[in-house]
N, C-alpha and C positions, 0 to 999 in steps of 0.2 A: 492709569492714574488713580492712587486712593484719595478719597475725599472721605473728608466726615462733616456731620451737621447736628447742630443743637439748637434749644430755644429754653427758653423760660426759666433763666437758670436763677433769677430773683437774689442775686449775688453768691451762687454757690459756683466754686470754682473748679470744675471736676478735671481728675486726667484723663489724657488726650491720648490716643494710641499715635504712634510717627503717620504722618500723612501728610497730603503734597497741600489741598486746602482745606478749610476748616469754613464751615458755613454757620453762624449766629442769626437767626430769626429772631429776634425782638426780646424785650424782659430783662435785659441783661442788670439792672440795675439792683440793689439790697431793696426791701420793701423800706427799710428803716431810715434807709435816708430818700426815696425816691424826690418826695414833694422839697430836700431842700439844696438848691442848687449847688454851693459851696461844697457841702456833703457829698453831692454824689461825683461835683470835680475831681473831688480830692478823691473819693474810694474809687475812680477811673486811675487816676495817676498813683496810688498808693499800691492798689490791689489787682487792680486789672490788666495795667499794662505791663507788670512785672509777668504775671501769669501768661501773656500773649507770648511774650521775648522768651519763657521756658518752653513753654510746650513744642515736639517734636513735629512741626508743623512750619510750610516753609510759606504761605500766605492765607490770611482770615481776611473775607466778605463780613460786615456785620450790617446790619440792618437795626433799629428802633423797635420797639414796641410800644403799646398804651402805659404801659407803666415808668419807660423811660421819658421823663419827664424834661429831664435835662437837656436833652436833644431836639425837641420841639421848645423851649424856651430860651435857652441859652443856645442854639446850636453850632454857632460858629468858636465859641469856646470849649465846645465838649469835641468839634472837630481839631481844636489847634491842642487840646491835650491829648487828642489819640498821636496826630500828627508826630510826636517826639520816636513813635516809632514806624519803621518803614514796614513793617507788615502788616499791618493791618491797616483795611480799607473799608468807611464808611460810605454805602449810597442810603440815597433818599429819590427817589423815583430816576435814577441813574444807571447808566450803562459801563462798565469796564471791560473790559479786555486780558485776559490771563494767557500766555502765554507757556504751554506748561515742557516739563523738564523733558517731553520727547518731542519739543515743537512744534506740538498742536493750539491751535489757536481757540480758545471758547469765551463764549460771550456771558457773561453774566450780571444780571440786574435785580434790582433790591427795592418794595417799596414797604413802610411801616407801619401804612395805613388801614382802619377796620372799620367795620360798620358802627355806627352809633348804638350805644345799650348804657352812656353811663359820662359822668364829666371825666375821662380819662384822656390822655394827648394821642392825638394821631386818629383820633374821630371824625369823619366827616361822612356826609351822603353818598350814596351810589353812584349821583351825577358826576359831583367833585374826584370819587376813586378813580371813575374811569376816566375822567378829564386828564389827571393827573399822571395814569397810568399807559395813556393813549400815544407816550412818547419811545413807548418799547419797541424794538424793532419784530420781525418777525424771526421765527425760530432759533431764539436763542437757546445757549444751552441752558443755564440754570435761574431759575427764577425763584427770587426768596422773595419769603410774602409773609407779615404776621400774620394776618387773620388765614382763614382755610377758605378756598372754592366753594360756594354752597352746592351739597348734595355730596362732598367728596370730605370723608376724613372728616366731617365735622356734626357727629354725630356722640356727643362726650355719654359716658358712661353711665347707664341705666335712666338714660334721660330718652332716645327716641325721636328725639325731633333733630331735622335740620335746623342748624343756628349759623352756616356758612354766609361767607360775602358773594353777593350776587355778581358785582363790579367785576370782582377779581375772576367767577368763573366764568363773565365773557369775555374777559383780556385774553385770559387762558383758551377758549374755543377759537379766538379770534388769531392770535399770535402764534399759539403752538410752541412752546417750549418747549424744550426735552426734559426738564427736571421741573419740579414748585415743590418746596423746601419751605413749610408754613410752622409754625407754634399757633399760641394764642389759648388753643383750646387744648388745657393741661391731661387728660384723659380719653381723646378722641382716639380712633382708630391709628396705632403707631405702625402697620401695616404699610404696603405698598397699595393706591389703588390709583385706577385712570380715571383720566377726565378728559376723553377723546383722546391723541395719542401720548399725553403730559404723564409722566410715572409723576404722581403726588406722595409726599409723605408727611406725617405730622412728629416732630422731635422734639417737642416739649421734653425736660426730663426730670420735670416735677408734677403729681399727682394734683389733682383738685386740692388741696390739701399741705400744699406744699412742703410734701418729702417725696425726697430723692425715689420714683420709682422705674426710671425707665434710661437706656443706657444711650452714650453720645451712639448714630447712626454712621456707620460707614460701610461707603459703597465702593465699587471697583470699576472704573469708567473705560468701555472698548475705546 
């Protein structure tokens, strides 16, 4: 099975190579409309779910981020506007089920949330993430997560310090997933690295800077 994964695309809408799912980490919203709800309903139903129904891609995971706004304030309307199309699936500390096209069965869970550094949505403490997060089952297959595992991938560029979520890397020691599928941090290691046996990646595919530096992620699943 191919899959691909993105994050932080801050309303950039990039092409998609054909693949079975499509995984969206958080950010997905324009910076220019973020804070206004109407705005960003409508660049969901104008712009984004035109682009969902083209891309050669037969089901998208998405997940939240701090910048999407929408989705932590209004969320039951940004769910009934994705809603008009059936490929695309919103969780928020949830579980799905994919089914895929050789009848294998994989589990995958999505949650939006990041450490506090700022009045941005989908903030809260360590307690709360892992509260929240503590309804994951054990080894599932993919786990999308905005912020990065601390110590893993979240090390941004020419900076040197861990800046990861504590929470999420003891969900992740704790549960064992086979994939964590994180953005957040726009320049972090885009590598593949472990976090005990979890293959982690970070797929932002915007720069500090927000331009275009880095390409959507696609893998090829035994």
């Amino acid at each position: 099975m191919k899959i691909g994964a993105l994050s932080d695309m801050h309303g950039l809408l990039p092409k998609v190579a054909p693949c079975e799912l499509l995984f969206i980490c958080g950010d997905t919203i324009p910076m220019n409309c973020e804070p206004n709800i109407e705005g960003s309903l409508g660049w969901l139903e104008r712009y984004f779910i035109p682009w969902i129904e083209e891309i050669p891609v037969d089901q998208v995971y998405l997940i939240a981020g701090n910048h999407d706004m929408v989705f932590e304030r209004s969320e039951h309307r940004a769910i009934d506007t994705l809603s008009v199309c059936d490929k695309v699936h919103y969780l928020n500390c949830e579980l799905e089920y994919y089914i895929s096209n050789d009848g294998l069965m994989y589990k995958i869970y999505g949650s939006p949330y990041c450490k506090v550094y700022g009045n941005w949505s989908f903030m809260i403490d360590d307690d709360a993430i892992y509260e929240r997060m503590s309804n994951m089952p054990e080894d599932i297959d993919f786990l999308l997560t905005h912020d990065s595992p601390y110590g893993i991938s979240d090390i941004c560029r020419n900076n040197g310090v861990h800046i990861g979520n504590k929470a999420i890397r003891e969900i992740i020691l704790e549960k064992k997933p086979k994939y964590n599928f994180h953005g957040h941090l726009h320049s972090s290691n885009h590598e593949m690295e472990l976090l005990g046996d979890t293959k982690v990646y970070g797929v932002s595919i915007l720069d500090e800077s927000y331009k275009r530096e880095y390409s959507v992620l696609y893998l090829n699943i035994d």
